[in-house]
C-alpha positions in Angstrom: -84.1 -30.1 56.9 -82.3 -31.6 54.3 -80.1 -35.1 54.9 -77.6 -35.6 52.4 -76.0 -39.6 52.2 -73.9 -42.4 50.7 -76.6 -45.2 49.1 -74.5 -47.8 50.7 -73.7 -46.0 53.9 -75.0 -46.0 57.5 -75.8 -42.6 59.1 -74.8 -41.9 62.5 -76.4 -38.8 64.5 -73.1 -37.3 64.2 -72.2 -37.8 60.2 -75.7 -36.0 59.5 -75.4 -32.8 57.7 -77.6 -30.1 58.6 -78.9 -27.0 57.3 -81.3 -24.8 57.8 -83.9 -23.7 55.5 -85.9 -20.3 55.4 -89.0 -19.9 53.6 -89.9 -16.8 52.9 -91.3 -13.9 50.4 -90.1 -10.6 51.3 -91.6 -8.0 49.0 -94.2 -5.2 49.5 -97.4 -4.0 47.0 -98.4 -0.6 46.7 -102.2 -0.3 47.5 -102.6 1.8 44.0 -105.9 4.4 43.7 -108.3 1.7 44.5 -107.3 -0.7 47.6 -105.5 2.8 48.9 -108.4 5.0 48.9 -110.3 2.2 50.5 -107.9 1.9 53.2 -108.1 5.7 53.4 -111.4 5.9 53.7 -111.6 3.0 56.9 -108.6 5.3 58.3 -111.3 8.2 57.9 -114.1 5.9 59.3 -115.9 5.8 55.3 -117.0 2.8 53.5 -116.0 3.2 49.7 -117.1 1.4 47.0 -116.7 1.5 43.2 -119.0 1.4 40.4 -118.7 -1.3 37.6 -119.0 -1.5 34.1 -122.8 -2.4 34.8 -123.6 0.7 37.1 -123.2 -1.6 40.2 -121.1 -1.0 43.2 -118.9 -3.3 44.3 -117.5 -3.2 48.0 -114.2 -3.7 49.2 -113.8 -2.3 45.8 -111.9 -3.7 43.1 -109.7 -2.6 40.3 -110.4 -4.2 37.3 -114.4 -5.4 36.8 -115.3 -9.0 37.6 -117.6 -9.0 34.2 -115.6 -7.1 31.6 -112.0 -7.0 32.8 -112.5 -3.5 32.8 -110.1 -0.4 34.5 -112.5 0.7 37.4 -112.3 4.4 38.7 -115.5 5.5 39.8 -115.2 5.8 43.4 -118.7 5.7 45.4 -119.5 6.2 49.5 -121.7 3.9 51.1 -123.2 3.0 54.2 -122.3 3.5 56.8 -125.4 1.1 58.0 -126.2 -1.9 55.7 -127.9 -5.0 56.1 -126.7 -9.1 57.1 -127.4 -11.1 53.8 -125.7 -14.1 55.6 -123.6 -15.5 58.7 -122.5 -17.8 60.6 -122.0 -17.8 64.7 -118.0 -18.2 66.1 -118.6 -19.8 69.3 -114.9 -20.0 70.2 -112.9 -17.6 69.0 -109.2 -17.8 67.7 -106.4 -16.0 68.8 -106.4 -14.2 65.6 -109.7 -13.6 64.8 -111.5 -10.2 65.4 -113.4 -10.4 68.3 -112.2 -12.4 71.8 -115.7 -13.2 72.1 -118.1 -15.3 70.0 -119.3 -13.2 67.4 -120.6 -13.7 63.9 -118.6 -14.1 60.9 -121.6 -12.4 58.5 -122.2 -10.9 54.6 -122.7 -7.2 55.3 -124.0 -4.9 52.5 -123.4 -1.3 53.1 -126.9 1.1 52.0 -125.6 2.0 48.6 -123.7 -1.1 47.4 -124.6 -3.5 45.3 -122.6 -6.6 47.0 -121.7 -7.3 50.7 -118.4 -7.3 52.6 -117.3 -10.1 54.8 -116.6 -8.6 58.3 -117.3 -9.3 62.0 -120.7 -8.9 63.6 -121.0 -8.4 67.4 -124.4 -8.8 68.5 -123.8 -11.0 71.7 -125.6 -14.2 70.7 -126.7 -16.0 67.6 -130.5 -15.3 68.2 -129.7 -11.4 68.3 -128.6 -12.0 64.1 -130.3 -12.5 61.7 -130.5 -12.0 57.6 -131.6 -8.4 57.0 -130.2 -7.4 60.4 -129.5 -3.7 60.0 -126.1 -3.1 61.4 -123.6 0.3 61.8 -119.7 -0.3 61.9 -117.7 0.2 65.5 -114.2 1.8 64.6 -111.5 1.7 66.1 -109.9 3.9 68.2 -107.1 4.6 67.1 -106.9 4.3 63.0 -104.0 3.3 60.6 -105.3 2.5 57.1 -106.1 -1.3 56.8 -109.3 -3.5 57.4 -108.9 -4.0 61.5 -109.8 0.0 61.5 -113.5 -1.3 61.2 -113.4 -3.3 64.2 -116.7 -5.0 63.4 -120.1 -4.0 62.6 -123.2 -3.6 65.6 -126.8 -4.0 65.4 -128.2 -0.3 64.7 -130.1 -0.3 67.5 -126.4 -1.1 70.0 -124.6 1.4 67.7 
């Protein structure tokens, strides 16, 4: 809210001016080849990646490379599985987070990439993770396009 007023006057409730102010950024990005055929491929339960400059394969995938500023095209499958390279244990879940359960936020790197994707882990309790824990994704359902499609990942051996 913004008060508007004399220097030398005295505001009563009623001589204050009012009006309202709306924040907002109303706009919408096209996913382009590379975000889009990611979101494709979640919608059609695959993990894609992309190869860089270097020959490595960077997942989510990106469009330009993070050495060279490069254009980036090559579109690569991995996992499904991969591995924990890192995590941390939710023990009270938000509202808005994945899971309504603890959970663990972790570093997942699908077989076939070169770098890991942050993502959910639901493995039931924080001695059941661990780095190098092999895990699968859980889709699901019922699949639109975006990241939630991937509900989390499981240990293989629950998946």
């Amino acid at each position: 809210m913004f008060y508007c007023r004399a220097v030398t006057d005295r505001l009563e409730p009623a001589d204050v001016l009012r009006a309202p102010l709306v924040i907002e950024y109303p706009f919408r990005r096209t996913t382009g080849p590379v975000i889009g055929a990611f979101l494709t491929g979640l919608r059609e339960q695959v993990l894609i990646g992309i190869r860089g400059s270097d020959g490595r394969v960077i997942v989510p995938p990106v469009e330009y490379d993070p050495v060279t500023s490069a254009d980036l095209t090559e579109l690569v499958e991995v996992g499904p599985g991969g591995a924990v390279t890192s995590w941390a244990w939710v023990t009270e879940p938000h509202p808005k987070h994945p899971l309504d359960r603890p959970f663990a936020w972790a570093l997942v790197r699908p077989d076939g990439a070169d770098t890991a994707m942050l993502h959910a882990v639901d493995a039931g309790s924080p001695s059941a993770v661990r780095t190098g824990l092999r895990v699968v994704p859980r889709w699901r359902p019922e699949r639109e396009g975006a990241i939630t499609d991937l509900e989390c990942f499981v240990p293989e051996e629950r998946g």
